[in-house]
BALOBA-1460 file (C-alpha; in Angstrom, 3 decimals):
// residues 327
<rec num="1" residu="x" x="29.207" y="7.388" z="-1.959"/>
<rec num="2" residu="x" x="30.049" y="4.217" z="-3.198"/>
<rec num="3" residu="x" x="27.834" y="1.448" z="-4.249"/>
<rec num="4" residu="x" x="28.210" y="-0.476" z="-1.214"/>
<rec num="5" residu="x" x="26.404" y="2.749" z="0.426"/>
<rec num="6" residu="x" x="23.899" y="3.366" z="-2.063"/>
<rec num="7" residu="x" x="22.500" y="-0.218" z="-1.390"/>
<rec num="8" residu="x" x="23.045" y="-0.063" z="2.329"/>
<rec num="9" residu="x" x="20.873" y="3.414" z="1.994"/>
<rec num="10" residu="x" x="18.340" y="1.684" z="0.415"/>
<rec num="11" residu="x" x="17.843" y="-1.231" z="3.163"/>
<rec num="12" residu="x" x="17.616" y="1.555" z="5.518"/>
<rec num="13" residu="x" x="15.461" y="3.673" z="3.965"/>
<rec num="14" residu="x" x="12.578" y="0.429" z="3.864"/>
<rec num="15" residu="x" x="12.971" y="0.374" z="7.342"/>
<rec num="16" residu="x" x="12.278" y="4.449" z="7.737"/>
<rec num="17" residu="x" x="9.243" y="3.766" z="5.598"/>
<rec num="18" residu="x" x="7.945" y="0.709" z="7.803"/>
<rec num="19" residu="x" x="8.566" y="3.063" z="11.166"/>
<rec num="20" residu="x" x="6.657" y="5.744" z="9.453"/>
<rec num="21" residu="x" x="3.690" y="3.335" z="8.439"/>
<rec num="22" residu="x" x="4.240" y="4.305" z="4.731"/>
<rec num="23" residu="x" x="4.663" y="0.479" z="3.689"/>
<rec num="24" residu="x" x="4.496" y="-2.849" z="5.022"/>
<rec num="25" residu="x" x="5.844" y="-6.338" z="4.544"/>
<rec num="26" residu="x" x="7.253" y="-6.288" z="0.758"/>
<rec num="27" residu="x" x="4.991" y="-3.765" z="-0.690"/>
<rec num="28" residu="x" x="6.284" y="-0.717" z="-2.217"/>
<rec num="29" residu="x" x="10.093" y="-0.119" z="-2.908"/>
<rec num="30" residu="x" x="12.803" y="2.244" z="-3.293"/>
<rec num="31" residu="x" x="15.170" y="3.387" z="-5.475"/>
<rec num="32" residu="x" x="18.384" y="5.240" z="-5.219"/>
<rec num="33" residu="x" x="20.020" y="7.064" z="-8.679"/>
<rec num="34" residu="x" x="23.853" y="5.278" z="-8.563"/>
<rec num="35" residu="x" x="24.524" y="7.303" z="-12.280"/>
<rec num="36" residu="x" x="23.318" y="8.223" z="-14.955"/>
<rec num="37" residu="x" x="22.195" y="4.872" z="-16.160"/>
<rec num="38" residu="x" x="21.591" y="2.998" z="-12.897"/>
<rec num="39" residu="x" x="19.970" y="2.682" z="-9.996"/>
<rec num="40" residu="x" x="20.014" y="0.543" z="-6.805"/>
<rec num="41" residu="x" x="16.869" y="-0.602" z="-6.022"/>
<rec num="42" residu="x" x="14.670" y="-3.157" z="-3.637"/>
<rec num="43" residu="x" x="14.707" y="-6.668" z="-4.244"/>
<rec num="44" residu="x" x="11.295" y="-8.412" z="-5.207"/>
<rec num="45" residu="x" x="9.574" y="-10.044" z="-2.287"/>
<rec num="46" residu="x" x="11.881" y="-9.823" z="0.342"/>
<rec num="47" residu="x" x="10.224" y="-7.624" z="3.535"/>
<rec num="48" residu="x" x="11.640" y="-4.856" z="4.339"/>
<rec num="49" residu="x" x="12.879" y="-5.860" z="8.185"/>
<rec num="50" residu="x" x="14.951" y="-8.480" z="7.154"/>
<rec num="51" residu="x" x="16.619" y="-6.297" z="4.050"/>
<rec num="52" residu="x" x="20.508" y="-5.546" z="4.060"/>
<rec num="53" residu="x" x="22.370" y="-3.821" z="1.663"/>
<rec num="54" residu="x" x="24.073" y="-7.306" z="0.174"/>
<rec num="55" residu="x" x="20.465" y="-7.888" z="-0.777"/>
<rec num="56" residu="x" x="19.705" y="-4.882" z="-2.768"/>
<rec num="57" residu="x" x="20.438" y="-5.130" z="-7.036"/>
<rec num="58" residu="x" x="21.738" y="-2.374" z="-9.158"/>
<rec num="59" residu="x" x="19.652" y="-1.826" z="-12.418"/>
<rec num="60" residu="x" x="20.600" y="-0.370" z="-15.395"/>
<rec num="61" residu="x" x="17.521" y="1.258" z="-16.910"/>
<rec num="62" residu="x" x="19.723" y="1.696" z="-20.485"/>
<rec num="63" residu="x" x="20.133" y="-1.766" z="-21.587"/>
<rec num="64" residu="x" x="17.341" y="-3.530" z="-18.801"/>
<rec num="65" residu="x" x="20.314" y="-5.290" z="-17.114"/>
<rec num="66" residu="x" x="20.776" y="-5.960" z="-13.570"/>
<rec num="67" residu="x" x="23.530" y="-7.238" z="-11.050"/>
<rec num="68" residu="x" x="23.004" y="-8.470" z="-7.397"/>
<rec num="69" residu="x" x="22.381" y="-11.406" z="-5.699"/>
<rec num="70" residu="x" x="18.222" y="-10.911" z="-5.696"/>
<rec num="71" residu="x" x="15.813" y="-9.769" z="-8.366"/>
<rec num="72" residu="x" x="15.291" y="-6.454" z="-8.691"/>
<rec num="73" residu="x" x="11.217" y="-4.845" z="-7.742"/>
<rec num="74" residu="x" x="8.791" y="-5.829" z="-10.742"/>
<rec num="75" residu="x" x="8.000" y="-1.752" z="-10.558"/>
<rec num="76" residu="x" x="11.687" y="-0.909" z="-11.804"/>
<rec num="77" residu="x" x="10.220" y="0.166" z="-15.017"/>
<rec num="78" residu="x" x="8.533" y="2.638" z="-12.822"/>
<rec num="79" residu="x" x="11.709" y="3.636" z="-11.410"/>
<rec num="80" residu="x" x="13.232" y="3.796" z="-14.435"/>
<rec num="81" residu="x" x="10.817" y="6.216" z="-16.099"/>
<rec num="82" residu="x" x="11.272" y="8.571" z="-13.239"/>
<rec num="83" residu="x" x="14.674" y="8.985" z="-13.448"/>
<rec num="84" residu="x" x="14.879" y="9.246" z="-17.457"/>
<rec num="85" residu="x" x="11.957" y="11.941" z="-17.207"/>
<rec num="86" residu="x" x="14.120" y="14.027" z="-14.594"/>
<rec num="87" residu="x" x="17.732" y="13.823" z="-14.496"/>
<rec num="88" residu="x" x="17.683" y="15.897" z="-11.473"/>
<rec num="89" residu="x" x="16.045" y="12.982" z="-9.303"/>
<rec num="90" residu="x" x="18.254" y="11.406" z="-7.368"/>
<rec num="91" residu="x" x="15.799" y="8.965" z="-5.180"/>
<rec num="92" residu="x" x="12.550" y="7.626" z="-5.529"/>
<rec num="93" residu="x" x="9.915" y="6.028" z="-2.914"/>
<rec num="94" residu="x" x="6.737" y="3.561" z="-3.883"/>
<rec num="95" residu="x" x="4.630" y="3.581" z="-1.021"/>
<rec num="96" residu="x" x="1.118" y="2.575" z="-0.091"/>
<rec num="97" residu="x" x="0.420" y="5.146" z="2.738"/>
<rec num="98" residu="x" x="-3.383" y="4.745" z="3.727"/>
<rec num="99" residu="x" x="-4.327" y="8.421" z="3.274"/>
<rec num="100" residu="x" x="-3.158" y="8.989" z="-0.147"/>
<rec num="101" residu="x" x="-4.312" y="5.504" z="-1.348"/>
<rec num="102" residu="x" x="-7.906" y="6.249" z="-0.344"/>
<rec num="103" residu="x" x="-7.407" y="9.812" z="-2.148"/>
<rec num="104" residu="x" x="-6.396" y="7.867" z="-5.606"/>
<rec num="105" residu="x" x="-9.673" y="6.278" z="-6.093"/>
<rec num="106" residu="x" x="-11.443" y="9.184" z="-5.512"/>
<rec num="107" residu="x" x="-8.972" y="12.599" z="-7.471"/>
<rec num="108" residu="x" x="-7.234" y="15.390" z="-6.047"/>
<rec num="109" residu="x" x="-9.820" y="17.972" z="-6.691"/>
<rec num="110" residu="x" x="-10.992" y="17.916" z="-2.826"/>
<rec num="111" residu="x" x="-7.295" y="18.404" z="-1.572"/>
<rec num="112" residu="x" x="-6.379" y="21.545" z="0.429"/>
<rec num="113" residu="x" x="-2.726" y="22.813" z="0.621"/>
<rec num="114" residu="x" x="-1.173" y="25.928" z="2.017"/>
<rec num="115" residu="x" x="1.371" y="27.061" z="0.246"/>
<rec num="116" residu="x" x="4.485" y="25.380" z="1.784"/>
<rec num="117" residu="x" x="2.484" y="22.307" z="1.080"/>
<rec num="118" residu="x" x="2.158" y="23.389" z="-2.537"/>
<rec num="119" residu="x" x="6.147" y="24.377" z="-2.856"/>
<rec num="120" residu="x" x="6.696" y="20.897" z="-1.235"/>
<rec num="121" residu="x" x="4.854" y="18.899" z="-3.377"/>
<rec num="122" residu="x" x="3.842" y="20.212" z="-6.709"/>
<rec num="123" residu="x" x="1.747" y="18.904" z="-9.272"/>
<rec num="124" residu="x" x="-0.243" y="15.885" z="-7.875"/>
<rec num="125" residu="x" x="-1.750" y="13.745" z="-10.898"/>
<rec num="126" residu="x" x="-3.669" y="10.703" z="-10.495"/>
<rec num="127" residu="x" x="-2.439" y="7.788" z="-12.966"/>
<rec num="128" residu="x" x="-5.212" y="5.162" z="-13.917"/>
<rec num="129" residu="x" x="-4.859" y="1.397" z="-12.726"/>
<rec num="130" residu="x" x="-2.408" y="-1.171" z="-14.410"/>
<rec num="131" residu="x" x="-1.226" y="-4.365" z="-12.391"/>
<rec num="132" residu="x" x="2.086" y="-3.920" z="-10.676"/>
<rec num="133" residu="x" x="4.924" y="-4.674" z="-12.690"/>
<rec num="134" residu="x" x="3.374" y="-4.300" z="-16.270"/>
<rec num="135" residu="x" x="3.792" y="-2.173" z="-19.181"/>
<rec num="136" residu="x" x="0.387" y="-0.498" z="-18.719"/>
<rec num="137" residu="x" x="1.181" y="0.643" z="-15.262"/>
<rec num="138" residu="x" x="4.509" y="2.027" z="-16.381"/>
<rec num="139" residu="x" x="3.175" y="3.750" z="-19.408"/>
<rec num="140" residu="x" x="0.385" y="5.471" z="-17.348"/>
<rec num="141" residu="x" x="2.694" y="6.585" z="-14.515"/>
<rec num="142" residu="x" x="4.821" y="7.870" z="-16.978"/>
<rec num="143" residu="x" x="2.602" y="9.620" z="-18.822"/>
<rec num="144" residu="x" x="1.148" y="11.575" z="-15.281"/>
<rec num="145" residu="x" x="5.394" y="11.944" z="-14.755"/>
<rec num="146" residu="x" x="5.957" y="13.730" z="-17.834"/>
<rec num="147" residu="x" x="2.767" y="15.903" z="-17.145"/>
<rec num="148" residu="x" x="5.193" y="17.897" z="-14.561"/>
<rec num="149" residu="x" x="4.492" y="15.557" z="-11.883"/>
<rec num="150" residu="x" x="7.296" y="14.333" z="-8.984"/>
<rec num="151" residu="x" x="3.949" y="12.941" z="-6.637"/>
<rec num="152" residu="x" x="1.731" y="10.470" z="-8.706"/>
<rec num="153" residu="x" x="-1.197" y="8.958" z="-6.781"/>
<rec num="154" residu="x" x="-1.255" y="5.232" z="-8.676"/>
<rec num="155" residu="x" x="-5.093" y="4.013" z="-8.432"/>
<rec num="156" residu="x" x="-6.236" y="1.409" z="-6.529"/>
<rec num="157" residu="x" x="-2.278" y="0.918" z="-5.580"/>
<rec num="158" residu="x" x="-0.329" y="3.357" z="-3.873"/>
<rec num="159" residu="x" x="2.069" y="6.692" z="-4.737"/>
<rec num="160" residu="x" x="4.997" y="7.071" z="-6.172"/>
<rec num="161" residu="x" x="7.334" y="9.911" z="-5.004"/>
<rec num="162" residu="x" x="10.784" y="11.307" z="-6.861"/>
<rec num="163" residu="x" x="12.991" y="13.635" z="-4.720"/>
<rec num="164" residu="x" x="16.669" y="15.105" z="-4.831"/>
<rec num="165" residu="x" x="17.545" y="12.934" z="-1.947"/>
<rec num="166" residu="x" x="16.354" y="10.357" z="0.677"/>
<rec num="167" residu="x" x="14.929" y="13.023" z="3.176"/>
<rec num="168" residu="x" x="13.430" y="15.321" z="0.391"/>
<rec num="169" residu="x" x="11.564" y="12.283" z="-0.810"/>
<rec num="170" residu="x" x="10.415" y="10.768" z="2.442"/>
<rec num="171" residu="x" x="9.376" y="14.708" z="3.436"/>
<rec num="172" residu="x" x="7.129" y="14.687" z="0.962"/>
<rec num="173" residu="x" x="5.681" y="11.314" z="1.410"/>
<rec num="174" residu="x" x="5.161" y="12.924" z="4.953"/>
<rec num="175" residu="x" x="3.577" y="15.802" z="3.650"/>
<rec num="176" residu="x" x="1.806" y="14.611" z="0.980"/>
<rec num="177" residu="x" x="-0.270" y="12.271" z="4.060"/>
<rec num="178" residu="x" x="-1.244" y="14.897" z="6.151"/>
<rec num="179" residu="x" x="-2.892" y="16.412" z="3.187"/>
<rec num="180" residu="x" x="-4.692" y="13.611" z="2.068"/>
<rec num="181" residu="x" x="-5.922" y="13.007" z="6.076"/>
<rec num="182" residu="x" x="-6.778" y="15.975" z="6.046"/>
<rec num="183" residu="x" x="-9.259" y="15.880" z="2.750"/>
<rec num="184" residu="x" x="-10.938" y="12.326" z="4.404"/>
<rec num="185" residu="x" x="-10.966" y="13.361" z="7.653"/>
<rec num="186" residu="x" x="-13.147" y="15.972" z="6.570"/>
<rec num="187" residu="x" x="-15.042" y="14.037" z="4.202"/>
<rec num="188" residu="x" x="-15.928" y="10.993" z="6.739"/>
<rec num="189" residu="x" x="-16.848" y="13.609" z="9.756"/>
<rec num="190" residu="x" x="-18.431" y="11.889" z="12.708"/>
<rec num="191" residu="x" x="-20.603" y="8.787" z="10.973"/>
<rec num="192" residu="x" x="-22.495" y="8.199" z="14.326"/>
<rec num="193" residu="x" x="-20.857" y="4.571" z="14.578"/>
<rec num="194" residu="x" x="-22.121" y="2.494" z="17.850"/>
<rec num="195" residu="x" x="-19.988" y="1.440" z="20.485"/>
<rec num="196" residu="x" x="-18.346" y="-2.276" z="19.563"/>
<rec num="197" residu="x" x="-19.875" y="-5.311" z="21.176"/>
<rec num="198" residu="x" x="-17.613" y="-8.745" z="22.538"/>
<rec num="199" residu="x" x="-17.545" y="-11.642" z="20.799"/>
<rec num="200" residu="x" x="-18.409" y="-14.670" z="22.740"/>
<rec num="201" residu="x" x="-15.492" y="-15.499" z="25.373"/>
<rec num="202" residu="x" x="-15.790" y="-19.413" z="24.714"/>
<rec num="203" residu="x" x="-15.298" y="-18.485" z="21.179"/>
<rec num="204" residu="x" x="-12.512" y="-16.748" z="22.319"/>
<rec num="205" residu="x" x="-10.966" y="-19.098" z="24.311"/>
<rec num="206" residu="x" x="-11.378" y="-21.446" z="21.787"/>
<rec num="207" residu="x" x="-9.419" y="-19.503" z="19.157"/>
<rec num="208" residu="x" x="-6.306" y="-17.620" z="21.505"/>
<rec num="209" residu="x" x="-4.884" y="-16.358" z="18.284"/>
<rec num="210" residu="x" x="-7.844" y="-13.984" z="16.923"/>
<rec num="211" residu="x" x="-6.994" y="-10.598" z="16.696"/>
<rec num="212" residu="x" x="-10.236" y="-8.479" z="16.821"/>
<rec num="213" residu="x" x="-10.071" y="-4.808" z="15.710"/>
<rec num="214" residu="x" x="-12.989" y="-2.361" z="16.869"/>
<rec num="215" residu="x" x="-12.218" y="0.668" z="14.865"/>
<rec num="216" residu="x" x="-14.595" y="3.008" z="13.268"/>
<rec num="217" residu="x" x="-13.928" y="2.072" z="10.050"/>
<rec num="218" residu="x" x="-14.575" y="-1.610" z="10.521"/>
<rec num="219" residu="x" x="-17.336" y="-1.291" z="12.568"/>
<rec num="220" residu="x" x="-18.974" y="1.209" z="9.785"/>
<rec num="221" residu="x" x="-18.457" y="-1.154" z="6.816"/>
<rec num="222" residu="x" x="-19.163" y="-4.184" z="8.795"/>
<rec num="223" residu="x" x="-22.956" y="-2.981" z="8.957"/>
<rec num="224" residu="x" x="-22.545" y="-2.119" z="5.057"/>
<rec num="225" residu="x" x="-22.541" y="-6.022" z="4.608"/>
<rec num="226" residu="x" x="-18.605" y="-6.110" z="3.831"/>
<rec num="227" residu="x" x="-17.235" y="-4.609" z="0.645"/>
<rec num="228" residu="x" x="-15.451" y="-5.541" z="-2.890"/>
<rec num="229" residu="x" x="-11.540" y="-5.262" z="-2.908"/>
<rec num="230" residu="x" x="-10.689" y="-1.561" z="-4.395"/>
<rec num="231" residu="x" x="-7.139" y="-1.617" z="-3.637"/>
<rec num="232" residu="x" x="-5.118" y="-4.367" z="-5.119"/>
<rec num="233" residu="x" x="-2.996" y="-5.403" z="-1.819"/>
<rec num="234" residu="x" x="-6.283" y="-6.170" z="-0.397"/>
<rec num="235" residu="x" x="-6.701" y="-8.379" z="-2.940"/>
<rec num="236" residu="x" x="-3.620" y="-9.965" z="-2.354"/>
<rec num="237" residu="x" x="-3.955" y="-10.785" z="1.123"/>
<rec num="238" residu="x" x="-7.795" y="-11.099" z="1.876"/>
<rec num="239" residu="x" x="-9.329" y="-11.567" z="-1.981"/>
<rec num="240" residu="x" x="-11.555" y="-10.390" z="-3.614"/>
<rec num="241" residu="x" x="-14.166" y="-9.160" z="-1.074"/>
<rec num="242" residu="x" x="-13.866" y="-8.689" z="2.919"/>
<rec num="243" residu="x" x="-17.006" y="-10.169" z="4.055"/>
<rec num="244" residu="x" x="-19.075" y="-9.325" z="7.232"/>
<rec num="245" residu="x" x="-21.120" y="-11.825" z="9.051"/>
<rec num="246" residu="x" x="-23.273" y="-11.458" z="12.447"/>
<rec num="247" residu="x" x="-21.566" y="-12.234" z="15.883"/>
<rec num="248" residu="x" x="-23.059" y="-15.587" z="16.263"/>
<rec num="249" residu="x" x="-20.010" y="-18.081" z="16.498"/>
<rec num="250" residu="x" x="-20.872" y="-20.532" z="13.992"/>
<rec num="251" residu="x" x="-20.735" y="-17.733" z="11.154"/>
<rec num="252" residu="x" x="-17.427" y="-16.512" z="12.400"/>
<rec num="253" residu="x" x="-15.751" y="-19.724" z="12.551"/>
<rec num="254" residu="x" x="-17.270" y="-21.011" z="8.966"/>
<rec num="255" residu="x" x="-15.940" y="-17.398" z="7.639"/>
<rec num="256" residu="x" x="-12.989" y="-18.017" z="8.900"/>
<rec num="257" residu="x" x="-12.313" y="-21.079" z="7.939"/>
<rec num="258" residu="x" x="-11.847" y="-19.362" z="4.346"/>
<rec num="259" residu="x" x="-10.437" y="-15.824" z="4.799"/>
<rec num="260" residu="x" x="-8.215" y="-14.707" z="7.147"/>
<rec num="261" residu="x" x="-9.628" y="-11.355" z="7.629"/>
<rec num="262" residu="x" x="-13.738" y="-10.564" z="8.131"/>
<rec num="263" residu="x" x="-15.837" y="-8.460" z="9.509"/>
<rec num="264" residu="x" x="-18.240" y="-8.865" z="12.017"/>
<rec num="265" residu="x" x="-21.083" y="-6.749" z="12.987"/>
<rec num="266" residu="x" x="-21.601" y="-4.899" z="16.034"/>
<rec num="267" residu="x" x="-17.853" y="-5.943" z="16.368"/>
<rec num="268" residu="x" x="-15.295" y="-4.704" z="13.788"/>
<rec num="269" residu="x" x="-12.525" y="-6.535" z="12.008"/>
<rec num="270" residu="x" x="-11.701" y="-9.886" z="13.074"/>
<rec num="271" residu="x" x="-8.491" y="-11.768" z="12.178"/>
<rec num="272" residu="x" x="-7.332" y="-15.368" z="12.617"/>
<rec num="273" residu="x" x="-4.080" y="-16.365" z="10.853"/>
<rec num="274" residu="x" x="-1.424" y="-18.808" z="11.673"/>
<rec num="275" residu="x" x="1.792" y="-16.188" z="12.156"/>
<rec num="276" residu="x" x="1.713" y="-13.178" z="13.851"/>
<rec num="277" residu="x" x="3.346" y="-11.164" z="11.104"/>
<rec num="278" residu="x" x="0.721" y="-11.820" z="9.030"/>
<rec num="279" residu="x" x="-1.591" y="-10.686" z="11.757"/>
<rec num="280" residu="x" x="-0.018" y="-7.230" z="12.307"/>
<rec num="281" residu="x" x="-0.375" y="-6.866" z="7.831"/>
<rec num="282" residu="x" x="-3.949" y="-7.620" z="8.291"/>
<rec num="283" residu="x" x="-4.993" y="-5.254" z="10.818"/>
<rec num="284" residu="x" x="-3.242" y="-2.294" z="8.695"/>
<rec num="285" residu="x" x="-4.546" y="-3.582" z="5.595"/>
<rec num="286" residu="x" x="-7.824" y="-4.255" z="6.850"/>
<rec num="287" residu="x" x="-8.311" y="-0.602" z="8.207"/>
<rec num="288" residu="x" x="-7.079" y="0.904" z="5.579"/>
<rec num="289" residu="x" x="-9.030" y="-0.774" z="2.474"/>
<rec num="290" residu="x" x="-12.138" y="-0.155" z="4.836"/>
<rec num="291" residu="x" x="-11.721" y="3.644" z="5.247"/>
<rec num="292" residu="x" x="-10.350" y="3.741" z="1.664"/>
<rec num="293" residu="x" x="-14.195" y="2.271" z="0.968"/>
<rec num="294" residu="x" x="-16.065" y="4.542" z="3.900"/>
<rec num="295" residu="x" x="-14.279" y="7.182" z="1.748"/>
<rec num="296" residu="x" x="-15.742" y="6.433" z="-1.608"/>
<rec num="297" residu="x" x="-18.687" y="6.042" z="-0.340"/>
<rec num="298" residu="x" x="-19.035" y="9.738" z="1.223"/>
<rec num="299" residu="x" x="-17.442" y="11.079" z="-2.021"/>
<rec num="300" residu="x" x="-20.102" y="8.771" z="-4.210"/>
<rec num="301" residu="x" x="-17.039" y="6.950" z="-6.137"/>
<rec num="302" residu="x" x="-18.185" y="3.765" z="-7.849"/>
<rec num="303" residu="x" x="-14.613" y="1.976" z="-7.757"/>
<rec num="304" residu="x" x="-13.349" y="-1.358" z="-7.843"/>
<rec num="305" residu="x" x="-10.764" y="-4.040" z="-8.691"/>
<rec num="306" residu="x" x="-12.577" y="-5.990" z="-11.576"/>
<rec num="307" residu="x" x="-12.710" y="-10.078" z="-10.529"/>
<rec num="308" residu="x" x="-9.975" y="-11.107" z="-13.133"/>
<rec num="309" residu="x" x="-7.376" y="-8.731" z="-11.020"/>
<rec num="310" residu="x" x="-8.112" y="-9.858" z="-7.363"/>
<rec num="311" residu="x" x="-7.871" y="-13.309" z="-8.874"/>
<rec num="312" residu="x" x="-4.138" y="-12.428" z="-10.187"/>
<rec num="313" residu="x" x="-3.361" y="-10.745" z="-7.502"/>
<rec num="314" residu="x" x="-3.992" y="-13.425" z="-4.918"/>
<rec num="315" residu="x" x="-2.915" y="-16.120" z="-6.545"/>
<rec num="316" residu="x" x="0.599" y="-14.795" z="-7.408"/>
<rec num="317" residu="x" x="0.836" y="-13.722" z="-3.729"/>
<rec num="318" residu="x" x="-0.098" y="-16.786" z="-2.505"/>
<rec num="319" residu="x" x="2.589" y="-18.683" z="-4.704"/>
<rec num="320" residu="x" x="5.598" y="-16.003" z="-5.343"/>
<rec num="321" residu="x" x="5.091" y="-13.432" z="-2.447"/>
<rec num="322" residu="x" x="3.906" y="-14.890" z="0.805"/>
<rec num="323" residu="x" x="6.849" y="-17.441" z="0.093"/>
<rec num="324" residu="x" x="9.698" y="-14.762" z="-0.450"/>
<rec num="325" residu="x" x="8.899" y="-12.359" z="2.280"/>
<rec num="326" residu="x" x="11.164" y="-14.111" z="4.711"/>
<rec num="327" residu="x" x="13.965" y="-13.817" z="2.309"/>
């Protein structure tokens, strides 16, 4: 292959991932091995829908030098410790897939494989939090890497996944899902949740743009009284804390006149935002950060992003991120 195909592979690949639900908009990235000293790998910011492969840098994880038209991901440290811990990787996946996210705050121990899921996967490690794109995060997933892991469950972000090739990896991104649903699924059982109510049709009418979202989850932790951000895209997007406020139509509106994403009570998620796109982030992000929470909650897991974080993480989304995604 030349390198006009590895970067055209990568492109594609983001696009598998979106169809599969295994990332959205510009988080996670990918990674194909061009040598032995580079790699071609997603640009920084740009969503995945609107990739090509004229968009995609080569990195060269020897001398931390890169060519291409766009930045390369802030995680190509990441990247680059997978391939220099095994030479036999040839491609490598960041995703934030909901199941194995909510399984990273919590530990492996309650996972169940057979053992085709075991010869498939491997060695699962947890690695403990740094903030994407720093030497902290890199040194811990490393450190879980050279443990004899090729699946590392990144805390309160996502999983990172090193295969021989593109359908290799992505199988075991697939896998590794259906084992983690499985462990919550089990965990959560049948919570008792009440049927959802209807917010006020004037209120509706009034506001043709909300997006309301009656699933378990968001029903569940609206009653909680909403919930601090565990999982750092969360943060990005919502803040710090997804609030929950009674169906009464003045507390909606004055709610969301500050996030973009709440919860109501009796009701589920709500979501009013200016562009659809962001709309269709929100209700993924929303229902997974609140099962990732109905999860530690079963499993009695104390977790979340300290106030400092959420703070970083918004506002560089709000001025790098948000603005890049349309490339």
């Amino acid at each position: 292959m030349d390198l006009t195909g590895y970067k055209q592979l990568v492109a594609e690949t983001g696009r598998m991932l979106l169809d599969k639900q295994l990332v959205a908009r510009t988080w996670g990235n990918i990674s194909v091995r061009v040598n032995a000293d580079s790699f071609a790998i997603s640009p920084s910011g740009l969503g995945y829908e609107n990739m090509t492969g004229n968009d995609v840098p080569v990195y060269n994880f020897r001398n931390d030098t890169w060519e291409g038209s766009r930045k390369p991901s802030s995680e190509k440290k990441v990247h680059a410790a997978a391939y220099r811990t095994y030479p036999e990787v040839q491609f490598v996946i960041h995703t934030h897939q909901d199941f194995a996210t909510a399984v990273g705050l919590v530990g492996t121990e309650s996972l169940k494989l057979t053992p085709e899921e075991e010869e498939i996967l491997g060695k699962i490690t947890v690695a403990p939090y740094g903030l994407p794109g720093t030497k902290k995060l890199c040194a811990n997933v490393e450190a879980a890497l050279k443990g004899g892991s090729k699946v590392v469950l990144m805390k309160h972000h996502g999983a990172v996944i090193l295969g021989c090739n593109r359908d290799e990896t992505i199988r075991k991104a697939e896998v590794l899902e259906e084992v983690c649903r499985r462990a919550v699924e089990e965990k959560l059982g049948d919570a008792g949740i009440k049927p959802a109510g209807e917010i006020d049709p004037a209120l509706l009418r009034s506001c043709p743009d909300m997006v309301i979202m009656p699933t378990a989850e968001t029903l569940y932790m609206a009653e909680q009284g909403g919930f601090a951000a565990q999982l750092d895209d969360m943060a990005q997007m919502i803040g710090a804390k997804m609030v929950a406020v009674a169906n009464d139509n003045d507390a909606i509106l004055k709610a969301l006149d500050r996030y973009d994403a709440i919860l109501v009570k009796g009701v589920g998620c709500v979501i009013l935002t200016e562009k659809q796109d962001d709309a269709k982030a929100l209700m993924l992000l929303s229902q997974k950060a609140a099962m990732a929470k109905r999860y530690t909650l079963a499993c009695h897991v104390n977790t979340k992003l300290s106030a400092f974080d959420c703070h970083l993480m918004r506002t560089v989304y709000k001025k790098k991120y948000s603005k890049q995604k349309e490339g």
